[in-house]
C-alpha positions in Angstrom: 79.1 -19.6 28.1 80.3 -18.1 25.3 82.9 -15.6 24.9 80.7 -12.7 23.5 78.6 -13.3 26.9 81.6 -13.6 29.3 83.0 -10.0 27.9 79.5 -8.5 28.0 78.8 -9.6 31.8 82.2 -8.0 32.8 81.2 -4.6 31.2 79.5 -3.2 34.4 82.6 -4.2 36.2 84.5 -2.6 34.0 82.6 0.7 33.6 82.5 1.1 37.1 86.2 1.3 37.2 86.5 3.4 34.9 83.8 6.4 36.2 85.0 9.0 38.3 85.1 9.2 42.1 82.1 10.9 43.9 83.4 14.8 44.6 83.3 13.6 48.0 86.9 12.0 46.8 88.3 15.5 45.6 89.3 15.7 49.4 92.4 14.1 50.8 92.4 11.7 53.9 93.8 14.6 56.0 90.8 16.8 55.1 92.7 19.2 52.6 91.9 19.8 49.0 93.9 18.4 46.4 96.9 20.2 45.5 97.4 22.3 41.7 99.9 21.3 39.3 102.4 24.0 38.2 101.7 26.3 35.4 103.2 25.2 32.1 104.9 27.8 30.8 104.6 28.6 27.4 106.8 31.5 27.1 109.2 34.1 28.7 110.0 37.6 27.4 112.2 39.9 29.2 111.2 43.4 29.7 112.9 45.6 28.1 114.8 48.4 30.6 113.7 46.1 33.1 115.1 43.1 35.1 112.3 41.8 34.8 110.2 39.1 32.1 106.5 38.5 31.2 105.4 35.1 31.4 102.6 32.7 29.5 101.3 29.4 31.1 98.4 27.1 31.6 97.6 26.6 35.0 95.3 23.2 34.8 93.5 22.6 37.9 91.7 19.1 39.4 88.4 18.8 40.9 88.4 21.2 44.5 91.8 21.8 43.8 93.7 24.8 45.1 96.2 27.0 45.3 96.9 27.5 49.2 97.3 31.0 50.8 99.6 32.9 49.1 101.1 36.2 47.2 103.0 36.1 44.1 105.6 39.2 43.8 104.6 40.7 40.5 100.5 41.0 39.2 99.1 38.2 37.6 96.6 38.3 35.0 94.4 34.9 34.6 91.4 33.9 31.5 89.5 31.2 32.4 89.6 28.6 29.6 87.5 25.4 31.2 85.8 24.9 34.7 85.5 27.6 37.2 87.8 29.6 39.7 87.3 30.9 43.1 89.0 33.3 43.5 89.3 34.8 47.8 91.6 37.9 48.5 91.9 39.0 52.2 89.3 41.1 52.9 87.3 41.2 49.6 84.0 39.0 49.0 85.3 35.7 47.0 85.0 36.2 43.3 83.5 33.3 41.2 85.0 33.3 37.4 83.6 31.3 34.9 85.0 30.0 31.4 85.4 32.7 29.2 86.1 35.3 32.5 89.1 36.7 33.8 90.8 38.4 36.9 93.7 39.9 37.7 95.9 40.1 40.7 98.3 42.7 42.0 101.7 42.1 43.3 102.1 40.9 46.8 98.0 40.6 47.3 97.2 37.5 49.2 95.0 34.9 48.2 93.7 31.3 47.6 92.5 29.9 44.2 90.6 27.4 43.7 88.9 25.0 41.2 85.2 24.0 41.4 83.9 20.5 40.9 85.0 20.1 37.8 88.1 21.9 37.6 89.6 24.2 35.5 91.9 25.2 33.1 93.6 28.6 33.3 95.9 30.7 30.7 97.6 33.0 33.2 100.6 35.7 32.4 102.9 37.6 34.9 105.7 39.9 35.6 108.6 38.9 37.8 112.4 39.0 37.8 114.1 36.0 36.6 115.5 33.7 39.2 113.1 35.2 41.7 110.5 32.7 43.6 107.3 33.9 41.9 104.6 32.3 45.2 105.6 33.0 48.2 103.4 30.5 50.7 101.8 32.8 53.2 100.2 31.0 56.7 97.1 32.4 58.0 97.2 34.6 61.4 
């Protein structure tokens, strides 16, 4: 056999290697969605007559990935760059946001985000004092 054909019969191999998992994958072995990775912050700027700062970040989500049950403690505003958001808030119908949409969140409002199957990439600013935990985790009654 020559070389040419011994790389092309291992193409298929390699190909299927290389393609992404089935969405059934997006979900972990104990049944949860995947986690987020933290915003990237871009920049900080303090508020003048404040103690407080606005922040700039990307917040890149994975496939089915979320953001669990939580409130941040200053309002968030969020333009979706890539992907999709679902966006549920206690007691309000669950928001879908698609690239090019935004939503904004008030302080201490509690909620889950989370990615659709193919992701998402998010620009998201905020208020909040320095030195302050921004997300507070909160566990459902």
């Amino acid at each position: 056999m020559n070389t040419r054909l011994r790389i092309s019969a291992r193409i298929p191999f390699l190909l299927g290697a290389l393609l992404p998992l089935p969405l059934s994958a997006a979900v972990a072995a104990d049944g949860k969605p995947p986690a987020t990775r933290e915003t990237r912050v871009i920049e900080r700027v303090a508020i003048p007559g404040t103690d407080q700062q606005m922040g700039l970040g990307i917040a890149e989500f994975p496939p089915h990935a979320e953001k669990p049950r939580h409130k941040a403690i200053g309002p968030e505003v969020c333009y979706v760059l890539e992907g999709e958001i679902f966006l549920e808030v206690d007691g309000k119908p669950t928001q879908h946001i698609r690239p090019s949409g935004s939503f904004q969140i008030p302080a201490n409002v509690v909620h889950i985000t989370r990615a659709g199957p193919a992701g998402a990439k998010v620009i998201a600013s905020w208020a909040g004092v320095p030195g302050k935990t921004f997300n507070i985790p909160v566990p459902k009654n």
